[in-house]
C-alpha positions in Angstrom: -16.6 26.3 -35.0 -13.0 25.1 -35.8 -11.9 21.9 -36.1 -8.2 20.8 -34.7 -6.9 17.2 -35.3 -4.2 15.9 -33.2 -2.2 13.0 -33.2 -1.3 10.9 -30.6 2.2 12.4 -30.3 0.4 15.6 -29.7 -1.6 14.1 -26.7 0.4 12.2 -25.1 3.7 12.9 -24.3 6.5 10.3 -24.7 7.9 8.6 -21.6 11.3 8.3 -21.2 11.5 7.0 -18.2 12.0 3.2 -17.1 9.6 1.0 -16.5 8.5 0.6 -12.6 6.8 -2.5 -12.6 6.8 -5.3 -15.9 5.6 -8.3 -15.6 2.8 -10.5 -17.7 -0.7 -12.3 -17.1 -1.8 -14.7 -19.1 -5.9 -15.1 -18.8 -7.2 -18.5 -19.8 -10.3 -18.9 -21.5 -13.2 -18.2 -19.7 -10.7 -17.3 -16.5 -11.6 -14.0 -14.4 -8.5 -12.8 -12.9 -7.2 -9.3 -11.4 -4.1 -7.9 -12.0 -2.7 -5.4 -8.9 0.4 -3.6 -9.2 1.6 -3.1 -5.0 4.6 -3.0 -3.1 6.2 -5.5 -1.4 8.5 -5.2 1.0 9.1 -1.9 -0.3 9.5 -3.7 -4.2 7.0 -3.2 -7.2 5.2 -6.3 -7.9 2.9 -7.4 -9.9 -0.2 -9.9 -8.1 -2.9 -11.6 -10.0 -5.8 -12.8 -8.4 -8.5 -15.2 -9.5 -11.8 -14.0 -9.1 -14.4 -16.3 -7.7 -17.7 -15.4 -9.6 -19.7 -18.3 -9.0 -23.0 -17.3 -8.7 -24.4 -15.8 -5.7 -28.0 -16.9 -4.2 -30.9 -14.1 -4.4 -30.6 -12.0 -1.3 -26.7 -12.6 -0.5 -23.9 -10.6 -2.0 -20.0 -12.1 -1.7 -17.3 -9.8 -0.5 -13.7 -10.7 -1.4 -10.4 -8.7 0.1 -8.0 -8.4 -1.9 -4.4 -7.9 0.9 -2.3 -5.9 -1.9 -1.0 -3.6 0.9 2.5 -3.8 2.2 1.2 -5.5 4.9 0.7 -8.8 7.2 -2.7 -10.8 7.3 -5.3 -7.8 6.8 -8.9 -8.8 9.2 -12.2 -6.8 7.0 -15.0 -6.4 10.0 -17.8 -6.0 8.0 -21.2 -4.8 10.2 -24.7 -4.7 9.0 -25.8 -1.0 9.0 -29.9 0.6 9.4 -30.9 -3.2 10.8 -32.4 -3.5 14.2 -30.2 -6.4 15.4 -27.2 -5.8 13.1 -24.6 -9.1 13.0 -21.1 -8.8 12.3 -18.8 -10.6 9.4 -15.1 -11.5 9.9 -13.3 -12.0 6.7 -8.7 -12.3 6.7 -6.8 -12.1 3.6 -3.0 -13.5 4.2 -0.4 -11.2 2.1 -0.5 -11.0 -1.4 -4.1 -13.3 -1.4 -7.5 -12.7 -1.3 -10.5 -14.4 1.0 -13.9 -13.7 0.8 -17.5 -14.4 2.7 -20.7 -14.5 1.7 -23.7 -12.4 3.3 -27.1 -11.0 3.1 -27.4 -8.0 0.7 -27.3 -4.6 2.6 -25.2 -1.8 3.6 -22.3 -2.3 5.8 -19.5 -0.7 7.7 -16.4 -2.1 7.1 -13.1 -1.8 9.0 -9.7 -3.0 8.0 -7.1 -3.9 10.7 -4.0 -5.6 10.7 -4.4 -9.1 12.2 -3.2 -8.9 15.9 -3.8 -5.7 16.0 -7.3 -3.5 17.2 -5.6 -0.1 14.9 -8.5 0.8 12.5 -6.4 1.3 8.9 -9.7 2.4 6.8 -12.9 2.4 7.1 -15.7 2.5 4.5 -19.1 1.8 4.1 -20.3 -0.3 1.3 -23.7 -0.9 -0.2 -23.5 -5.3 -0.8 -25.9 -5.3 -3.7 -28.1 -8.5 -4.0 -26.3 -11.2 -6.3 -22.9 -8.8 -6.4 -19.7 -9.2 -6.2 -17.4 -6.6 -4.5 -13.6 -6.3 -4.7 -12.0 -4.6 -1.9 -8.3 -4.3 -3.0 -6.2 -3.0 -0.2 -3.8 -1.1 -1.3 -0.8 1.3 0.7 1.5 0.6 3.6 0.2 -0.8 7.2 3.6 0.0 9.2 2.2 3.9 8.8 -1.2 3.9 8.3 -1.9 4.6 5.0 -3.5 1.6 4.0 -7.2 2.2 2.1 -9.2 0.1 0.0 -10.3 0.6 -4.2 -13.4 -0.8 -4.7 -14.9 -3.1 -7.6 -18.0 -4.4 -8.0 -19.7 -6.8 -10.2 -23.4 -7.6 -10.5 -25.9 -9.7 -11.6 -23.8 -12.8 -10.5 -26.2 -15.8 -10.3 
């Protein structure tokens, strides 16, 4: 066995080049918030987001989108999966700003499209746990189809 310490300077390598994004959030006391580096307009930018986690009834689950793509309003078609008579859930997220809706606890399919448009950009499916929160942060550029969303979810919310 041998034993090596290193310091940080050994680790980690010092940056020298400049910074691509700065910016600051400031997170108030008992404040939930998400911080999202994107592109806009083909800028760096730095979005916050205030995350609603007001509790959720037993047997629903909330799902928020996030629209940090480079990209106009962004529709999430969210559809029940393994039900017999499966319903469908329509949520839009203007740029930069998040929307969210609230529905039963299950799986679902969901499909991101750029308002207007009938152009599938991504396309997940997503386990809605019961009293959860999920996070779908859109993230890439819709003018070439590269859009996907990063997921985040937070349970036990009641």
């Amino acid at each position: 066995t041998e034993i090596y310490t290193l310091s940080l300077h050994d680790a980690l390598p010092i940056c020298t080049n400049a910074a691509v994004l700065t910016g600051q959030v400031t997170l108030a006391s008992g404040a939930s918030l998400s911080a999202v580096a994107a592109l806009s307009a083909g800028q760096s930018t730095l979005l916050q987001f205030t995350d609603n986690l007001t509790p959720v009834a037993p047997g629903n689950a909330r799902f928020v989108i996030a629209n940090s793509a480079d990209a106009p309003a962004l529709v999430a078609k969210l559809k029940q999966v393994d039900v017999k008579n499966p319903k469908t859930f329509t949520v839009t997220a203007s740029p930069d700003a998040q929307a969210s809706v609230t529905v039963r606890a299950g799986i679902y399919l969901v499909q991101v499209y750029e308002a207007g448009n009938t152009t599938v950009l991504t396309s997940e499916q997503i386990d809605l746990s019961n009293q959860s929160v999920t996070f779908a942060y859109a993230a890439g550029v819709a003018s070439n189809d590269s859009v996907s969303l990063i997921d985040r979810v937070v349970k036990d919310v009641f």
